[in-house]
C-alpha positions as CSV (number, residue, x, y, z in Angstrom):
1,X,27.2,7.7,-13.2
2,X,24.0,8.9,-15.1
3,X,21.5,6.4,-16.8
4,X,19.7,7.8,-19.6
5,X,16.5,5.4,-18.6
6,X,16.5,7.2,-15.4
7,X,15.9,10.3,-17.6
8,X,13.0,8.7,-19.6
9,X,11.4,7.4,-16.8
10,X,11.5,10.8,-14.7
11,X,10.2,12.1,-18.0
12,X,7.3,9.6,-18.6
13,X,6.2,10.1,-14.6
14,X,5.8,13.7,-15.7
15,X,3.8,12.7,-18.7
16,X,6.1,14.9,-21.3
17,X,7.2,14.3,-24.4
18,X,11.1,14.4,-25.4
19,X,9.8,17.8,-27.4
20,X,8.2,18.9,-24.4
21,X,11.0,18.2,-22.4
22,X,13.4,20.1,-24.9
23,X,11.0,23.2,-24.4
24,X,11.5,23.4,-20.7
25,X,14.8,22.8,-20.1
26,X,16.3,24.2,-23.4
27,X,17.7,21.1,-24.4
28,X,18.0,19.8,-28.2
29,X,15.1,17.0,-28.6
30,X,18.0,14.7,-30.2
31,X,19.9,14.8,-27.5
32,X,17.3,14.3,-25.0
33,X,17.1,11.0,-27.2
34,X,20.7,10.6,-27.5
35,X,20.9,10.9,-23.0
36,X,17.9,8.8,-22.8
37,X,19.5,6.3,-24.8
38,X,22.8,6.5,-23.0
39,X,25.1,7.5,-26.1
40,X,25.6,11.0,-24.5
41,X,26.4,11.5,-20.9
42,X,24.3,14.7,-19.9
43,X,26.9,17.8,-18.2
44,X,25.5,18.5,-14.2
45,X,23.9,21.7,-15.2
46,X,21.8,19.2,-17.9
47,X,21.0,17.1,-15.3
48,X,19.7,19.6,-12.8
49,X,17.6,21.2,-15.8
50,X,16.2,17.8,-16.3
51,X,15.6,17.3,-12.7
52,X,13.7,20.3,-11.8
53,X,11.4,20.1,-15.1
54,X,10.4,16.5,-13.9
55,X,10.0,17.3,-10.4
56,X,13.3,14.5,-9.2
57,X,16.4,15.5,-7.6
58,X,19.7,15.3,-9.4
59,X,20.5,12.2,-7.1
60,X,17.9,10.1,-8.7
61,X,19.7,9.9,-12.2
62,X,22.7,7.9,-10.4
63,X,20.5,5.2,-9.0
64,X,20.9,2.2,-11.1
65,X,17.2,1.2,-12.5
66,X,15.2,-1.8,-12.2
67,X,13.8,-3.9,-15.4
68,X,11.9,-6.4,-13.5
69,X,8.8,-4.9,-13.0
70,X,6.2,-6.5,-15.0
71,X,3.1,-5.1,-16.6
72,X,0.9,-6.7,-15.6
73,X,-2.6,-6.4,-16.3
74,X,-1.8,-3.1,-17.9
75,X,-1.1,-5.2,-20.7
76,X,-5.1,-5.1,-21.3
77,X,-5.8,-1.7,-19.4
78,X,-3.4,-0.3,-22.3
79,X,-5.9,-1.7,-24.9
80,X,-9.0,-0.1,-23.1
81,X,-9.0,3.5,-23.0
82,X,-5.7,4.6,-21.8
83,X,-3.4,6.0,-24.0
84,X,0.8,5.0,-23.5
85,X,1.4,8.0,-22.4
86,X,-1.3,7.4,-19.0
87,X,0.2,3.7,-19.3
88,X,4.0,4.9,-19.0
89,X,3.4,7.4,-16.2
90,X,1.3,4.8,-14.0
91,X,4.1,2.1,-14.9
92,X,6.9,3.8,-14.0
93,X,5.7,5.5,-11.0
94,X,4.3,2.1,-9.8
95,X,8.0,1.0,-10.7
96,X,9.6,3.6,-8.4
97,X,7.4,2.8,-5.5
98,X,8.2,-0.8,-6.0
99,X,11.9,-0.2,-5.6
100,X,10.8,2.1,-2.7
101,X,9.4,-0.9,-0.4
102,X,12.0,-3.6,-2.1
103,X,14.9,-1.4,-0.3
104,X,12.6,-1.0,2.9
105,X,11.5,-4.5,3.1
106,X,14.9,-5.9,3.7
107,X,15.0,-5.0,6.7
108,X,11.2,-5.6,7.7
109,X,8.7,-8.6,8.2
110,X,5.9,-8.3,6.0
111,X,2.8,-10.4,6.2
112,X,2.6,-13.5,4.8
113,X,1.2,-13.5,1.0
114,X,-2.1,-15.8,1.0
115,X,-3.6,-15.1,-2.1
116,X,-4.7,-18.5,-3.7
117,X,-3.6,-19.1,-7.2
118,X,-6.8,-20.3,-8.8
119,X,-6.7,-20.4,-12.6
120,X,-10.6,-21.9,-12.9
121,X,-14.5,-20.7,-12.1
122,X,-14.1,-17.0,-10.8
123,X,-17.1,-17.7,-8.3
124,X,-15.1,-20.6,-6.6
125,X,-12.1,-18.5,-6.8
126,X,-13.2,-15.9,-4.8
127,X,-15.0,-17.8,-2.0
128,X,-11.9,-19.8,-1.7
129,X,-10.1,-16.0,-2.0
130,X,-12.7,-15.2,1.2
131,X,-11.7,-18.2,2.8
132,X,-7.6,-17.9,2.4
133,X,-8.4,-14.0,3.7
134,X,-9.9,-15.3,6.8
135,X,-13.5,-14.3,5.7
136,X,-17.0,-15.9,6.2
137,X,-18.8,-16.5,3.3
138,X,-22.2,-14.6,4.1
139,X,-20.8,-11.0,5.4
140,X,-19.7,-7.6,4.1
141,X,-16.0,-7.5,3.6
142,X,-15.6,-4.2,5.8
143,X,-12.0,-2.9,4.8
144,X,-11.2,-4.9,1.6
145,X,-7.7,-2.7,0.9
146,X,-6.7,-3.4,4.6
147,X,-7.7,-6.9,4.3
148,X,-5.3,-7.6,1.4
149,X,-2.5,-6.1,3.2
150,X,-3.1,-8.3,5.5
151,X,-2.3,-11.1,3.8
152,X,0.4,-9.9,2.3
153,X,-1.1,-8.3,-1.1
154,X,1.4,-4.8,-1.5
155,X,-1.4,-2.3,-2.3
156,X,0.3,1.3,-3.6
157,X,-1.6,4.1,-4.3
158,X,0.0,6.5,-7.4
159,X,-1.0,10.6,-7.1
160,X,-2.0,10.4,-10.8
161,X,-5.7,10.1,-12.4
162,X,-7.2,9.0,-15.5
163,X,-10.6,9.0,-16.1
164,X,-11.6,5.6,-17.0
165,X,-8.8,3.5,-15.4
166,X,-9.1,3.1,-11.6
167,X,-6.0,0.4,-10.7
168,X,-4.0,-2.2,-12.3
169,X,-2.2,-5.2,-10.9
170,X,1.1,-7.4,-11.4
171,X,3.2,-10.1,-9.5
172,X,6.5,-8.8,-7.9
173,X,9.5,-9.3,-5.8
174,X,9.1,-7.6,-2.5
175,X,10.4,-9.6,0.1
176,X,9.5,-12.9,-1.8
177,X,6.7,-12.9,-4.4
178,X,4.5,-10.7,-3.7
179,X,1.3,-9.4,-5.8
180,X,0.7,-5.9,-6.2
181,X,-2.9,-3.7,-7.0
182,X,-2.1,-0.4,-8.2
183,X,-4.6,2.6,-7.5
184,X,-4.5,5.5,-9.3
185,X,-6.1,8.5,-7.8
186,X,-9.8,10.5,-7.5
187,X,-11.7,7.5,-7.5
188,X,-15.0,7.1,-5.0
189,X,-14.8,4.8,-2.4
190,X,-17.4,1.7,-3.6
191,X,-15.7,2.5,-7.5
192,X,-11.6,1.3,-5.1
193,X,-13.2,-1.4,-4.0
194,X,-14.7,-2.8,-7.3
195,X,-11.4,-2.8,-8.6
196,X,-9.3,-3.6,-6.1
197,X,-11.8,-7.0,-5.8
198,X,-11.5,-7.2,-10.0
199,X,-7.5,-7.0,-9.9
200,X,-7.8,-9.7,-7.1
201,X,-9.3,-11.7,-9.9
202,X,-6.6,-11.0,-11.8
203,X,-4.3,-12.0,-9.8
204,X,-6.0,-14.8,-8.3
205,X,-7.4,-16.3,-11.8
206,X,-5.2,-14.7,-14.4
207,X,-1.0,-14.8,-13.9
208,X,-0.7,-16.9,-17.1
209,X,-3.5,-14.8,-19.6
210,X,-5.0,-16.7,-21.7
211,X,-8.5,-15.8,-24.0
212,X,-9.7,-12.8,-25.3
213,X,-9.6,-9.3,-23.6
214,X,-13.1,-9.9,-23.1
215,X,-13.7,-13.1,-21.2
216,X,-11.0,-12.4,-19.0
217,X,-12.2,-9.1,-18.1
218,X,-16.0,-10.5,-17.8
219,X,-14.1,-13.0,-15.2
220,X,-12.6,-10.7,-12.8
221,X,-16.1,-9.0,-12.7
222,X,-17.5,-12.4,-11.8
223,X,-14.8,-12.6,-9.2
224,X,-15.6,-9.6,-7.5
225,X,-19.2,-9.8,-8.0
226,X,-18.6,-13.3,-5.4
227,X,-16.1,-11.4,-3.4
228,X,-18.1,-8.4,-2.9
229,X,-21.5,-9.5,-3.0
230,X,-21.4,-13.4,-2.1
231,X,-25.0,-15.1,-3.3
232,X,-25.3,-16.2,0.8
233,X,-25.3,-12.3,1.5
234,X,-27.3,-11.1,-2.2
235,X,-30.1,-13.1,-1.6
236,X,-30.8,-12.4,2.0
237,X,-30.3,-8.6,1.3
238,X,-31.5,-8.3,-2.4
239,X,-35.4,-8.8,-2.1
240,X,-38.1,-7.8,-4.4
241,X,-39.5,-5.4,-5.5
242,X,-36.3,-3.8,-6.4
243,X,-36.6,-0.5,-6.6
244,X,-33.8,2.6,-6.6
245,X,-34.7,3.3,-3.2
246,X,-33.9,-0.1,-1.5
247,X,-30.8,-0.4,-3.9
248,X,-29.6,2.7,-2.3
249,X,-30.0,1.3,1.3
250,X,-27.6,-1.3,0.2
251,X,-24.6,0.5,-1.0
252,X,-23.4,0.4,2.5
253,X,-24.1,-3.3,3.0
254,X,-22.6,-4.2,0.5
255,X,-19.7,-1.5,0.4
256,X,-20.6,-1.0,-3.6
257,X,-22.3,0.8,-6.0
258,X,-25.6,1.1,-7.1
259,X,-25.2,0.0,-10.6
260,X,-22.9,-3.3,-9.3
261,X,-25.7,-4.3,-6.5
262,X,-28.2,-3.8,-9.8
263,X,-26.3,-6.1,-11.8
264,X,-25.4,-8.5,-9.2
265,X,-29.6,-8.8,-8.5
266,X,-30.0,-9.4,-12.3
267,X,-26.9,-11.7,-12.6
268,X,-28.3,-14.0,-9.6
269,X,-32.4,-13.8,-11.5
270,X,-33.7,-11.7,-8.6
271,X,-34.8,-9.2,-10.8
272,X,-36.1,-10.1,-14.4
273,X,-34.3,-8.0,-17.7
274,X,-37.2,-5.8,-17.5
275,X,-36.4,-4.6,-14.4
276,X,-32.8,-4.3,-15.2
277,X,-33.3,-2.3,-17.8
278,X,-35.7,0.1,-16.3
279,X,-33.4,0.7,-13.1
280,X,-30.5,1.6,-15.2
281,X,-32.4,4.0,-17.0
282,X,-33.5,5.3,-13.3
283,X,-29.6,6.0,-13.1
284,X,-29.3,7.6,-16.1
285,X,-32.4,9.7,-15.6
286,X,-30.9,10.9,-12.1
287,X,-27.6,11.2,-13.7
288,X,-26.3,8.1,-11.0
289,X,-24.6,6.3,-13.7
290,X,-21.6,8.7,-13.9
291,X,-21.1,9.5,-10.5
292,X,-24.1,8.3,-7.5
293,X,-25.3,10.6,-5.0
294,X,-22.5,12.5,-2.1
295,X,-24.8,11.1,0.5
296,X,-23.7,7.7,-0.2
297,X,-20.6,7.6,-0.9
298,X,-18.5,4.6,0.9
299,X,-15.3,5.6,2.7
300,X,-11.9,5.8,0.3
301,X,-10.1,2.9,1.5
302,X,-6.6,4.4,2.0
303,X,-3.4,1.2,1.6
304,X,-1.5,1.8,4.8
305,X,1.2,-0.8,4.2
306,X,3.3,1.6,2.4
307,X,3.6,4.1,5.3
308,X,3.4,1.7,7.9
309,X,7.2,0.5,6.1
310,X,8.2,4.5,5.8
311,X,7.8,4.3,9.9
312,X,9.7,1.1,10.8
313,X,11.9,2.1,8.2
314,X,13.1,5.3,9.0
315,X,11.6,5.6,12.7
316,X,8.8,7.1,14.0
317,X,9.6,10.7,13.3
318,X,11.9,11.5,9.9
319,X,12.5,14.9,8.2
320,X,10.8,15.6,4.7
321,X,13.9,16.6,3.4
322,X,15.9,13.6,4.7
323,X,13.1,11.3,2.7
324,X,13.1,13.5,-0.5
325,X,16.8,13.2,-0.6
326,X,17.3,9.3,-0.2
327,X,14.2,8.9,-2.7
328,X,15.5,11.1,-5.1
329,X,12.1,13.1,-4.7
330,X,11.7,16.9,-5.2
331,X,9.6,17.8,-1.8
332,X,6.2,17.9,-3.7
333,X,6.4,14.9,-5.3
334,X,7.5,13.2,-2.0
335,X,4.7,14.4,-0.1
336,X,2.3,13.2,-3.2
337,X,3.3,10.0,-2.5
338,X,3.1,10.2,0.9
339,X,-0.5,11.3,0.9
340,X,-1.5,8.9,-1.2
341,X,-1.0,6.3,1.3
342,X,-2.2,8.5,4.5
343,X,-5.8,9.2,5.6
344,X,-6.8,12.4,5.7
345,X,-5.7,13.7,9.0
346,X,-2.2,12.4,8.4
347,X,-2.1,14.2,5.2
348,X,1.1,16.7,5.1
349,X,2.5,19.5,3.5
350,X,5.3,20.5,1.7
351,X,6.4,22.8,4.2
352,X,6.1,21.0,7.1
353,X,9.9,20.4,7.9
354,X,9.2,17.0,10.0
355,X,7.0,14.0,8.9
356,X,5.5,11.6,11.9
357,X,4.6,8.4,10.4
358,X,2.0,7.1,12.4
359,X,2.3,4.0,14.0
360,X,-0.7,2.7,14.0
């Protein structure tokens, strides 16, 4: 059996309309609408037409779909500056990658999920966040992404970029409830772990939203302002005079950027507005605000949960096309996905023939 949302969501991963569907495959635009709505069941030739535009193998039509995947706080990145087009694509490839580790995880032991649920002040949310994660309040979080894997936050990583949205986050089944953070991709390393610590807020403060898009935003910041950059820590590291130099010397203390360790100073009074003010206009001066010097770049924290799962899961060593096939995955899209979960020297290619998932 073929289901027509299966068609729409390949589509929607590959960011293409139904007209610009019709124009690569040579199908009528109606009755792309007419298969996608399930009145028309598409021939095989269709289907493989349909497959090979989208970059998904014929198989992955048959598989039933999943409606349970929330959106999350998509809901509000939706009414930023990403269009539904960006939102459909990160949804549904977040969706797919959700089924992935829901069929894998039922025959694994995941970590414990130990996120609080903490609907009030975002400061005391994230020290008691710190606390639950096994953290002391007055030191750098060093691996933030592999510290909420390990308690039992499901971090994926989606091969897909869009300028001014970095992650998004939602509550799912995996194994049990499980929250979910959603990276997109191409982001610097301190810019991850800002929003992984601001969709921690979310999910910490924020399952039931309630307020304006504003306050609630305003509060994840506070959350991973605390998380990030605890007052203990800020005010033994932050000392006057403040200057660009001695905010730089802190990205790596901190594990963030320039323009958060500036705010985080004025937020907490060590510097006055004056000196806010001027500093930012240091970084727009230097041209820091849009992207801060190579030199200092943090480390991209790469999730490792999902590949870890691809190793118990199908053994240490497992063929690329043996994955692709029981994924549904054309190979280039499979090893996107892979990557996007591997450091760098794991990283593979599309015509590599064998895949070792490392166990470590």
């Amino acid at each position: 059996m073929i289901y027509g949302q299966r068609i729409k969501q390949a589509r929607e991963v590959e960011r293409l309309t139904q007209k610009r569907l019709s124009e690569l495959t040579g199908i009528n635009q109606s009755a792309i609408a007419h298969l996608e709505s399930g009145r028309n069941l598409p021939s095989p030739e269709t289907i493989s037409d349909i497959a090979s535009a989208t970059g998904f193998l014929p198989s992955f039509f048959e598989r039933e779909p999943s409606d349970d995947i929330p959106l999350g706080s998509l809901v509000y990145r939706a009414r930023s500056s990403m269009t539904s087009r960006q939102r459909n694509c990160a949804y549904n490839y977040a969706a797919i990658l959700v089924e992935q580790a829901r069929n894998m995880a039922v025959r694994l032991e995941l970590p414990p999920n130990r996120l609080p649920m903490m609907p009030e002040n975002p400061v005391t949310a994230a020290q008691v966040t710190r606390t639950a994660f096994g953290a002391s309040p007055d030191v750098r979080l060093p691996n933030l992404t592999h510290l909420m894997e390990k308690n039992g936050v499901f971090v994926l990583a989606i091969p897909f970029a869009v300028e001014k949205i970095d992650a998004f986050s939602f509550w799912t089944d995996i194994d049990g409830e499980r929250p979910i953070v959603t990276f997109l991709d191409d982001k610097p390393g301190d810019r991850l772990r800002w929003t992984a610590a601001h969709e921690l807020g979310h999910l910490v403060m924020h399952r039931q939203i309630k307020g304006r898009l504003q306050s609630v935003e305003r509060e994840a910041d506070e959350f991973a302002e605390e998380l990030l950059m605890p007052e203990a820590l800020a005010r033994q590291l932050i000392v006057p005079p403040v200057t660009l130099v001695t905010v730089a010397r802190l990205k790596s203390s901190f594990g963030a950027s320039m323009a958060a360790i500036i705010r985080r100073a004025h937020n907490l009074g060590i510097i006055s507005d004056r000196r806010y003010r001027y500093l930012f206009e240091q970084l727009s001066k230097n041209g820091w605000r849009k992207r801060e010097p190579a030199n200092l770049d943090i480390p991209v924290e790469k999730p490792r949960m999902f590949r870890k799962m691809l190793n118990m899961h199908y053994g240490r060593t497992v063929t690329l096309d043996r994955y692709s096939l029981e994924m549904g995955l054309a190979k280039e899209r499979a090893v996107a996905i892979i990557n996007a979960h591997s450091k760098e020297e794991e990283r593979i290619f599309e015509d590599e023939s064998v895949v070792l998932f490392a166990s470590s």
